[in-house]
N, C-alpha and C positions, 0 to 999 in steps of 0.2 A: 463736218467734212474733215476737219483737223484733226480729230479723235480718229477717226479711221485712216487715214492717212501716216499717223501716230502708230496705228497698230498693225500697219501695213509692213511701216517701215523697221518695227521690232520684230516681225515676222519671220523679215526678211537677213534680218543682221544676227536672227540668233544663232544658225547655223556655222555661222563666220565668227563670232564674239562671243557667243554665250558663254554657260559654263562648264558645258563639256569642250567646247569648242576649245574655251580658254587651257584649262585641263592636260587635254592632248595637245595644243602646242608647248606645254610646259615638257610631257615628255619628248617631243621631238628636240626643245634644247636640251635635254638630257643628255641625246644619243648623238647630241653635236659636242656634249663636252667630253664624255665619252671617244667619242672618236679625234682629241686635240691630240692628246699621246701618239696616237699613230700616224695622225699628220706631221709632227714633229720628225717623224723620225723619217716618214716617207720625203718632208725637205733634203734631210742629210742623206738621203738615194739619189733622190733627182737632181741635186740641187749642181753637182760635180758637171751631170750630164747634157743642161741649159746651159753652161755658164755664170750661175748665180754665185756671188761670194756669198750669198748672207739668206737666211729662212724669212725674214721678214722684207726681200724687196719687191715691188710692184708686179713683178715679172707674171704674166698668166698663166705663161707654158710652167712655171714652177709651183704657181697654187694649183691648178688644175692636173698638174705631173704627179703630184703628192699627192693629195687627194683622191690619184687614182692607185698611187704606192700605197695608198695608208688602209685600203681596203680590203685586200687580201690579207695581211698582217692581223686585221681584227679579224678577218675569218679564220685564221689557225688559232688568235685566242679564244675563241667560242669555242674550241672541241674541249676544254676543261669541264669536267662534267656539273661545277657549280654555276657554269656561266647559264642555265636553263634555271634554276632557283631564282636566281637576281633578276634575270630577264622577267619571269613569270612575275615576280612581287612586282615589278613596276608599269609592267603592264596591267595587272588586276586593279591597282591602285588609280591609273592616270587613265587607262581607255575604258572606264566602266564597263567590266566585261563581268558574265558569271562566275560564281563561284568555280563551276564545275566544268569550266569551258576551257582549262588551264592544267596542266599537268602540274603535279605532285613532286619534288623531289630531283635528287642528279639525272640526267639524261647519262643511262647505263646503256642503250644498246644504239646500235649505228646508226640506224633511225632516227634516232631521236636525236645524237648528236650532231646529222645531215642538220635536222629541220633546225635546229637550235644555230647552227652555222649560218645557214638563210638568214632568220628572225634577227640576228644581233646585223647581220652586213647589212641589213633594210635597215633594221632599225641607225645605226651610225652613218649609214650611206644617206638618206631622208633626211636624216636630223646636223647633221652638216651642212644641207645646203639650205633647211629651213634657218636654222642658226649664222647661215653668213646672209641671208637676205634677210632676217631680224636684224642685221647689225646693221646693212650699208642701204636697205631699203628709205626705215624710219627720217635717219638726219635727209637724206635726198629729197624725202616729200615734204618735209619742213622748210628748208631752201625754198623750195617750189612756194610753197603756199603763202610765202611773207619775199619772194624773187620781185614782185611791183610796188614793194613800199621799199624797196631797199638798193639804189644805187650804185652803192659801193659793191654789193655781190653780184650785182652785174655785170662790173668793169674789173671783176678781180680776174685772172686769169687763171688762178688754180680752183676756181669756182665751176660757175652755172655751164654749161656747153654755151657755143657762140649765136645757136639757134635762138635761144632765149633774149636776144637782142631785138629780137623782131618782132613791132608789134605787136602782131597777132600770137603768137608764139608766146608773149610776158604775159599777156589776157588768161589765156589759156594754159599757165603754168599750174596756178593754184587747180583747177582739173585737175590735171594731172597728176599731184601730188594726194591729191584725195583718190583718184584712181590706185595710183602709185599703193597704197596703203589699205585699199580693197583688195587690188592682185595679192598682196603680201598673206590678208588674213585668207583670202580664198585658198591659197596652195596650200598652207599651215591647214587649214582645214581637208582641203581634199588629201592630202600626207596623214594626219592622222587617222581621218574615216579607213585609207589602205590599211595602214598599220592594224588598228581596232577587227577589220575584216580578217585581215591575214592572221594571228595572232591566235586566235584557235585556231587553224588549220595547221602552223607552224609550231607552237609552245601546247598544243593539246594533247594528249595521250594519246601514245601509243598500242596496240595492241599489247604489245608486255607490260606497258603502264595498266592497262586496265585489267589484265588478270593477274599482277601483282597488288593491286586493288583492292581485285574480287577474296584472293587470296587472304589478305588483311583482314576485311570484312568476315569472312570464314571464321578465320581463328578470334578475330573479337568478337563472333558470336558462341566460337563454342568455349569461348574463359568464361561468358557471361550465362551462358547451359548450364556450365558446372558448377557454377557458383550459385546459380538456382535450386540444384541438386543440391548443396551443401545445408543449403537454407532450409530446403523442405526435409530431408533427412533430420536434421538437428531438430529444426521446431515441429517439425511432426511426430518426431517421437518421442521431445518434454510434454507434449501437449497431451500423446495421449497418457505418457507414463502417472502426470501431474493427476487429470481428469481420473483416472482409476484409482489411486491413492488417496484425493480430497472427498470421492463418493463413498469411498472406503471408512474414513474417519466420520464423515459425518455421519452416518449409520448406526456406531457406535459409541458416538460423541455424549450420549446422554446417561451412557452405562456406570454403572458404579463400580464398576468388575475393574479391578487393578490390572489385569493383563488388559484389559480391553483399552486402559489408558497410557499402557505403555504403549500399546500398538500405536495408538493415535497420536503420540509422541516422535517414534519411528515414523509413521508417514507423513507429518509436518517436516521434520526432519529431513526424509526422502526428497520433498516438494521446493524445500529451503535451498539444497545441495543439486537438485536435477536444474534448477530454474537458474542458480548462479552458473553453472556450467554451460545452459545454450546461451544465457547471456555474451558470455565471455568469445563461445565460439561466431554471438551472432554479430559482435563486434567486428571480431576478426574479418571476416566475409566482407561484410560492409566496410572494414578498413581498405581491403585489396579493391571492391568496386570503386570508392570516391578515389584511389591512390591513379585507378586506372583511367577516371576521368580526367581528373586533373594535370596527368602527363603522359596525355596522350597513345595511351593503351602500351607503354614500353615495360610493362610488364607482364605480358600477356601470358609469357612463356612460364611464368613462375606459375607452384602449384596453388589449390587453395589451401592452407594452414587449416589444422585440425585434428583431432585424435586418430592416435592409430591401438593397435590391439594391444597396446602397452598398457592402457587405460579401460582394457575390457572388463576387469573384474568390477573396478568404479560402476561401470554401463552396467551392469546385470545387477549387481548390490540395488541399484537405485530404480531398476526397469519396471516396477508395481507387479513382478510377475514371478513366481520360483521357476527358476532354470538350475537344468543338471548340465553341467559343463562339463565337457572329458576334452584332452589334446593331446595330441600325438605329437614329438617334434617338439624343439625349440624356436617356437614362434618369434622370440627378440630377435631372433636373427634375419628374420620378413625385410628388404629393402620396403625404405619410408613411403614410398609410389602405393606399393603394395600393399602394406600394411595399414595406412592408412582409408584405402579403399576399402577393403575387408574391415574394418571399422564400422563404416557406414552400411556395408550390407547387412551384417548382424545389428545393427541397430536400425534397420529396412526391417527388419523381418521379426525383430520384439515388437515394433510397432505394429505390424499388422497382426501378429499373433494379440494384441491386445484392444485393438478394434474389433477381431473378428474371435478373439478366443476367449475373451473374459481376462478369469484368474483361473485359468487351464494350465497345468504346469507344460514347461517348453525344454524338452532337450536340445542340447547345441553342442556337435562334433565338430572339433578345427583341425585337420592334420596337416602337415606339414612334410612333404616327402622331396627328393628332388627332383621331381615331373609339374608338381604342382601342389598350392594349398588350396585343400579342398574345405569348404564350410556346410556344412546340412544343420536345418531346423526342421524339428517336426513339433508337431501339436494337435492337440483333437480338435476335428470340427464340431464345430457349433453344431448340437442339436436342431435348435432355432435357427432360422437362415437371421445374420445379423442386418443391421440396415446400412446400407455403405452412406457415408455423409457425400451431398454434391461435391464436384470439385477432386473427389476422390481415386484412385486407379493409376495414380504416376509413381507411386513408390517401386512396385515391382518392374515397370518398364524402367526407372532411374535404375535399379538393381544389376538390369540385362545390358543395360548403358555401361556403366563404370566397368561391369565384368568384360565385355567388347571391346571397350578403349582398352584396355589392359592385354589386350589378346586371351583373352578365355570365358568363358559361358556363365550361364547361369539360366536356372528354371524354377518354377515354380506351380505348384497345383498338389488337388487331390491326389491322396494313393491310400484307397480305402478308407479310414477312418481318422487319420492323419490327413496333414497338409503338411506338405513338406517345401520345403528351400533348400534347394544345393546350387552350389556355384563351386569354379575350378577356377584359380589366379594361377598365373605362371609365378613361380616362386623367384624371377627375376625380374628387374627391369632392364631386360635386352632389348632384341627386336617385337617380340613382340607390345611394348609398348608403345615405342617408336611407330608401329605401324598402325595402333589403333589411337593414336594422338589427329586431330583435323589438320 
């Protein structure tokens, strides 16, 4: 009967004491220290208008006057747009709320900074008056509970009330004082459960909070699209360039034919030089993803690092494939945006020419006019239909991708006996980049 009596009564007290309980009364004296400042100064308002000489005399109409001075004043300081940051952190901290139950960042629009006004006057308006009944509550029910062993605080006159002279009344102190100190934790508790309630309704996102969000969200996913792109560009196309050059050598690995061993020499070489290169770039990539994790995606707006058409003769020397190269145009002059995409397409488009083409030789026209640089590949089809590997078929849409974001096209397919790739870049980064950026 003890033991459940025992657990009756923890039952009953966790609400009141536990550790959330505890928790949020710790934020409610937050928003009682919080709010001293403004009582301070709400005294030096009212204090002329009671007749008080002084912020610290007994006087009610001058705690109670202030107190009601000092709460407007924290409401004008809540329109700063950081006072929703500090609100939020102490509220997620102290009312165990969700993560996601809380808005993000300065309160920007009217909205937000209305609710943010509410959230902080509740919060210092509650937590004032749980903070002066924490202070004058406690020593009161102590009195009480030791007021029938103790004489002298009976008979003192700045003491006990005169009620407590009377019998029945001295019996029944110690009650009281343990009441006394239930009321206390009950308010602290029912104050923070409000708080805890109201606190996403008041500090939770707004509608421009959530499609600045969403918005966020967008753009961390497409740095982290193009960064995929980058990845499957580069290593798709050492992989296949390597794979055609090591089947190559091996083949003729066993020959005693001196050109046969220089050859094999040249595609070691080729494999040596192609493999340090996507290393290098696939460093890169992966530096910008963990740089991006680690603070917090403020880089989003940077591009990916990697070769542009400065580095295209390296690309074809090393591609396992003979290509006839012709240019029209001073390609160095391609802005970096640009050029470095066109990069990637002609290195889209050796790559599939070498899945799908063999050792088919590949012409590739780059011109450069002031409408646009245009790129075309052609190659012969496979005789044989070739076998696509699973997994396979993003290269040519990443192609159509890059050329899009960029504002201009790109295509690809049969045209008779040929396969061809042409793609159009605007030969600046104006608007039309700008407009195909997420």
């Amino acid at each position: 009967m003890t033991a459940a009596l025992r657990r009756s009564a923890v039952l009953l007290l966790r609400p009141l004491v536990g550790g959330r309980a505890r928790l949020r009364w710790t934020h409610l004296i937050l928003g009682g220290a919080l709010l001293m400042p403004y009582w301070l100064l709400g005294t030096v308002i009212v204090g002329p208008l009671v007749g008080s000489g002084t912020m610290f005399s007994g006087s009610l109409a001058l705690q109670f006057g202030a107190f009601a001075a000092a709460l407007p004043i924290a409401a004008a300081s809540a329109l700063f747009p950081l006072a929703r940051p500090l609100s939020v952190a102490a509220a997620r901290a102290m009312c165990g709320l969700a993560e996601g139950a809380m808005a993000d960042g300065p309160a920007r629009s009217r909205a937000a900074r209305v609710r943010t006004v509410g959230w902080f006057t509740l919060h210092v308006g509650l937590g004032g008056i749980i903070s002066g009944m924490s202070l004058a509550l406690p020593p009161f029910a102590v009195a009480l509970l030791v007021l029938p062993l103790s004489p002298a605080l009976r008979e003192n006159r700045l003491g006990m009330p005169r009620v407590f002279r009377h019998d029945l009344a001295l019996t029944l102190a110690p009650l009281a004082g343990i009441v006394s100190l239930v009321a206390l934790a009950a308010c602290a508790a029912v104050a923070g459960a409000l708080l805890a309630r109201l606190a996403p309704v008041l500090l939770g996102p707004t509608p421009s909070d959530r499609l600045a969000a969403a918005e966020r969200r967008a753009a961390d996913l497409a740095v982290r699209n193009r960064l995929a792109r980058e990845l499957h560009d580069s290593v798709g196309h050492a992989l296949s360039a390597v794979t055609l050059q090591a089947g190559a050598a091996r083949r003729i690995l066993d020959s005693d034919d001196p050109a046969d061993m220089e050859f094999v020499r040249d595609a070691l070489t080729a494999i040596e030089e192609t493999t340090r290169r996507t290393v290098g770039e696939l460093d890169s990539v992966l530096g910008l993803l963990r740089r991006d994790d680690e603070h917090g995606n403020e880089h989003r707006d940077e591009p990916p690092c990697g070769p542009s058409l400065d580095a295209l003769d390296t690309l074809l020397a090393h591609s396992g494939v003979q290509v006839a190269l012709t240019v029209e145009g001073d390609i160095a002059t391609v802005p970096e945006p640009v050029s470095r995409e066109a990069y990637r397409i002609v290195q889209e488009g050796l790559s599939n020419a070498l899945r799908h083409g063999g050792d088919a030789p590949v012409t590739l026209h780059v011109a450069l006019s002031t409408e646009k640089l245009g790129i075309t590949m052609e190659n012969p089809l496979p005789i044989i239909a070739p076998v696509v590997r699973p997994g396979g078929g993003r290269g040519l849409r990443g192609v159509a991708e890059r050329a899009t974001l960029l504002g201009g096209h790109a295509s690809a397919g049969p045209d008779g006996p040929l396969w061809r790739l042409s793609a159009a870049l605007p030969p600046t980064v104006g608007a039309g980049v700008r407009r195909g950026r997420p």
